[in-house]
N, C-alpha and C positions, 0 to 999 in steps of 0.2 A: 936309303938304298932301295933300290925297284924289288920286286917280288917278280916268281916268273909268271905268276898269277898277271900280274901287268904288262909283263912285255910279249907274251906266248903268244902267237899265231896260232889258232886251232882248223883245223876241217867240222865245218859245218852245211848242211842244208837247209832251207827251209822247213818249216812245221808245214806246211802246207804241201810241200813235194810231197810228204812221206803221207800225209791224210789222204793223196791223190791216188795212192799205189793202195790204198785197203786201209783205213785205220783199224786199231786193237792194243788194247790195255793188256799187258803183261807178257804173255810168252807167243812165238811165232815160229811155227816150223816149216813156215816157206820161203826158205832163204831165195828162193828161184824167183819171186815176185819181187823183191825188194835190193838184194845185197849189190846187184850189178846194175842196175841203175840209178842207185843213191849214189856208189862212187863214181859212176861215168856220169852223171847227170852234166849237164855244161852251169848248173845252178851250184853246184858243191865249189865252196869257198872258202878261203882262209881269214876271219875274223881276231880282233883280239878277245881271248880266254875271259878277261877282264870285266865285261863287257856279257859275252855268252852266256853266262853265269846265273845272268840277273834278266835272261830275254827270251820266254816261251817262246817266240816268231820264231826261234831258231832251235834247231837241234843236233849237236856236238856229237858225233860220231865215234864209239868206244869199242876195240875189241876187246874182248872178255873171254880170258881163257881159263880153262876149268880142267885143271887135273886127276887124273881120276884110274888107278892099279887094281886090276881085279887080278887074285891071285890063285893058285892050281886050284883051290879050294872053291872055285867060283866068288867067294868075299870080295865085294867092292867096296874101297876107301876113298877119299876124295880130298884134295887140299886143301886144307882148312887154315886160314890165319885170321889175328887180331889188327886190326888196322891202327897204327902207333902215330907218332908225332912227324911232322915232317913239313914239305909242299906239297903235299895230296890235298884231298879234298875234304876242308874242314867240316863240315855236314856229315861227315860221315868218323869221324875219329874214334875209336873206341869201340866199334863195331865191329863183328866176325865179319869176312867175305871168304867167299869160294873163289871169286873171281880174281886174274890176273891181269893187267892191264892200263889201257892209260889213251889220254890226247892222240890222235892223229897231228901233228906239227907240223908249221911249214918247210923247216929244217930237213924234215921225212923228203919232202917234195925236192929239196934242192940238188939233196942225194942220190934220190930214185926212179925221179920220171914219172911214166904212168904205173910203174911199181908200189906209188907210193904208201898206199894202205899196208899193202904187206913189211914195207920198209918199217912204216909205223911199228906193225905190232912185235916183229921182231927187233927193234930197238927195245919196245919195253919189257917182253922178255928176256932181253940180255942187262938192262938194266936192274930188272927187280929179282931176280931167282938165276942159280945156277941148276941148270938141266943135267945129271949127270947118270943118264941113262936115254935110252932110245926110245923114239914116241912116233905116235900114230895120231897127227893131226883132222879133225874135220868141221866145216863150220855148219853145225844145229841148229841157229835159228838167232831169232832177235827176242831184245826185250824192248817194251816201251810200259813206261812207270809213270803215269800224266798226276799219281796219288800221291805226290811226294817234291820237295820243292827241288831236290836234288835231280829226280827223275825229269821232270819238266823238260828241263833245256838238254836230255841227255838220247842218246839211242843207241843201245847194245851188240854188237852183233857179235851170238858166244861161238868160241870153238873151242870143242873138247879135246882133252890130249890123252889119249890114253898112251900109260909110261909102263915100260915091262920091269921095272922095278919103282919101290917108292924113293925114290932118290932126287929128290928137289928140294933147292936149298935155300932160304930167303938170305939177298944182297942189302937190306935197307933194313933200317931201323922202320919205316912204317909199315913193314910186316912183320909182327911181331907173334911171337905163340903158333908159332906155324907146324905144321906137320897132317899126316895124313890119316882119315879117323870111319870107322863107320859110321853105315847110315844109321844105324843106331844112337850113337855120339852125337851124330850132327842133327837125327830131330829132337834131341834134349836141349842143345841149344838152338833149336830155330829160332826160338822168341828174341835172339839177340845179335842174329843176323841182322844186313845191311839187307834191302828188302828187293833189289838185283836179284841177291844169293838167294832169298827164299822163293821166290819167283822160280826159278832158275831150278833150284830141290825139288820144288813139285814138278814142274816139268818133265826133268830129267829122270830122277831118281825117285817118285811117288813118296815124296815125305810130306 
């Protein structure tokens, strides 16, 4: 039996477009040089997953969204889970992430036009989490991780969702131990973050 790992069409770029627009290792807060010509580029393609995987030349497009409730108190919490069993991405299993998300699909495309990033990421937030409270979307910036073999063929682009309560619910077994923690919490466990999310902590949040 195929795997979707085998059959998934992914949205990819060249490594080379993105080195073209400014190369940098780890976090980016200039989503205005990069986010709208990676996905309008006429070079952004749909490749097999399979395949991408295993191919620096290329880099797989991920939105990465990060929840994150600050309450009357000023206290910021931030969603936190363990990454469980599934078709996620083996390289990473067993690791905390902050992050939400997943593949850009051809599928996205079939349904959404030139919509289709956005289609993307809200497929995989209705896939992976119930939202059940009101949020305040925006996109922060990129990651690029060339330190890591997962990182390689990957390229982040996060948005934050700030939620006026902590009410987000994981739909999947490969989120597992989830729930919402201070920055206190989460730099005790840094060392066991997916290295996205630590990336992602220092940026954000000065952990």
């Amino acid at each position: 039996m195929s795997s979707i790992l085998d059959t998934e069409q992914v949205l990819v770029i060249p490594t080379g477009l993105f080195h073209s627009l400014g190369y940098f290792q780890g976090f980016s807060r200039e989503t205005g040089v990069y986010v709208e010509r990676l996905l309008k580029s006429d070079l952004a393609e749909y490749r097999p997953r399979s395949e991408m995987e295993q191919d620096p030349s290329y880099k797989q497009l991920i939105p990465y969204c990060i929840f994150r409730h600050t309450d009357a108190s000023g206290t910021v919490r931030v969603f936190r889970y363990t990454r469980g069993g599934g078709e996620g991405e083996s390289r990473l299993k067993s690791k905390m992430s902050v992050g939400i998300g997943g593949h850009i699909s051809s599928m996205d495309a079939e349904s959404a036009g030139e919509e289709v990033y956005r289609q993307g990421l809200e497929r995989e937030l209705q896939e992976e989490v119930n939202i059940e409270t009101p949020y305040i979307e925006s996109c922060v910036g990129l990651i690029n991780d060339d330190e890591t073999e997962v990182g390689k063929v990957h390229l982040g682009i996060v948005h934050l969702m700030d939620v006026e309560r902590p009410d987000v619910f994981p739909k999947e077994a490969v989120i597992a131990e989830a729930g919402f923690l201070g920055l206190d919490e989460l730099a005790r466990d840094f060392d066991r973050m997916e290295s996205w999310s630590q990336i992602c902590l220092r940026a954000l949040f000065g952990i």
